[in-house]
C-alpha positions in Angstrom: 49.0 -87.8 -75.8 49.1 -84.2 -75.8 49.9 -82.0 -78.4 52.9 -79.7 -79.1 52.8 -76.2 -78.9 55.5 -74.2 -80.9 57.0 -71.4 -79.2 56.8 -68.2 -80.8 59.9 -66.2 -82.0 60.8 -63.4 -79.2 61.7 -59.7 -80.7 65.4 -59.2 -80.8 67.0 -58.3 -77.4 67.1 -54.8 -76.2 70.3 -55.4 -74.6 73.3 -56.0 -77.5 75.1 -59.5 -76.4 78.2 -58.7 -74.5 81.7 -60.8 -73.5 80.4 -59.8 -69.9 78.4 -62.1 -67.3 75.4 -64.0 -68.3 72.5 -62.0 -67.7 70.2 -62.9 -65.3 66.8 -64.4 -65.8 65.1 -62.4 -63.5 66.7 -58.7 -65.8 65.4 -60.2 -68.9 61.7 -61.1 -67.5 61.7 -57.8 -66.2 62.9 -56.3 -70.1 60.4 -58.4 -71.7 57.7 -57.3 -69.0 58.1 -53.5 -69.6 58.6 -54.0 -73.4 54.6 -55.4 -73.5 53.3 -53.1 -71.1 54.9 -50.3 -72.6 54.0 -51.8 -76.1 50.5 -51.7 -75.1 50.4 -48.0 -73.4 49.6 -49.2 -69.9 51.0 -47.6 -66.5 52.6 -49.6 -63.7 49.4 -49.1 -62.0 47.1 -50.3 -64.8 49.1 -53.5 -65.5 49.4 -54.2 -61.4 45.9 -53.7 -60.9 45.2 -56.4 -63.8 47.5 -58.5 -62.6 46.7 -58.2 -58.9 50.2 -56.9 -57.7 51.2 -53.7 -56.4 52.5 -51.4 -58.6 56.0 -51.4 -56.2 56.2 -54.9 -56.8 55.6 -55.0 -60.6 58.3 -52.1 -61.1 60.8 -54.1 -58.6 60.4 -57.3 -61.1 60.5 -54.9 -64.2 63.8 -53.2 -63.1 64.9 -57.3 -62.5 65.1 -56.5 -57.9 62.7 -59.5 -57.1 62.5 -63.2 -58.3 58.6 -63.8 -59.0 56.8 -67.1 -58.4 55.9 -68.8 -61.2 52.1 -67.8 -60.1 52.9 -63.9 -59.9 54.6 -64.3 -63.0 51.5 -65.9 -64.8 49.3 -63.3 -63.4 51.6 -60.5 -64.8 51.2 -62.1 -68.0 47.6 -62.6 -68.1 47.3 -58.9 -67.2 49.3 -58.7 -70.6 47.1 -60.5 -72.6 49.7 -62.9 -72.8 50.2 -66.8 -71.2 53.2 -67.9 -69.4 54.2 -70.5 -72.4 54.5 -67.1 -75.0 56.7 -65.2 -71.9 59.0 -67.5 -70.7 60.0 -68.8 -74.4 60.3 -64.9 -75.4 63.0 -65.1 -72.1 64.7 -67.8 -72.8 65.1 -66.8 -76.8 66.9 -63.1 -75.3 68.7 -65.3 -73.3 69.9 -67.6 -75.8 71.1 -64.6 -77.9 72.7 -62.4 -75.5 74.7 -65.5 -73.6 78.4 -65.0 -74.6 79.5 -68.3 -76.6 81.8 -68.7 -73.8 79.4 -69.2 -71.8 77.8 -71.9 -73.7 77.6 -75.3 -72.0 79.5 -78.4 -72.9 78.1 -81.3 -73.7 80.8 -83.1 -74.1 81.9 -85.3 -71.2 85.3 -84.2 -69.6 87.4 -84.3 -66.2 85.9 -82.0 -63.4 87.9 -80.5 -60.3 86.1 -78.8 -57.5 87.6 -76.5 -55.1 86.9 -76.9 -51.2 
């Protein structure tokens, strides 16, 4: 059986929570991503020659333009001294914090209409 790994607490958001849309995954990778780089005093070009990326590519998934693979993002991480498990809770913790309540799913079971 393997064992559990506990996810480490993200910082708090950069971006306050807002009644607007729900933010994108790909925008808060991106935050999170430039946060630890710039946490760690490394250019675009440092970090994308770690990672194996171009530096246009590493600043269009910073500034939240392209949807990495799961491989690219693992590779930008590494280049961070960080693993994909530590990056994508630190996401999903933003995420949780900066989703309106509104947007908050049900779990409840209700009726459902769809619109053609």
């Amino acid at each position: 059986m393997a064992d559990i790994v506990p996810f480490p607490r993200a910082p708090h958001p950069v971006r306050p929570p807002s009644n607007g849309p729900e933010p994108l995954w790909r925008e808060m990778l991106g935050d999170q991503l430039r946060r630890r780089r710039h946490d760690r005093g490394e250019t675009l070009s440092e970090t994308a020659e770690k990672a194996g990326v171009s530096p246009q590519y590493l600043s269009e998934v910073e500034r939240g333009r392209k949807e990495p693979s799961s491989e690219m993002i693992a590779a930008i991480a590494g280049a961070l001294d960080s693993s994909l498990v530590e990056l994508t809770s630190a996401v999903a913790e933003e995420l949780r914090q900066a989703t309106p309540a509104t947007a908050a799913v049900s779990t409840s079971r209700g009726a459902f209409a769809l619109a053609a």
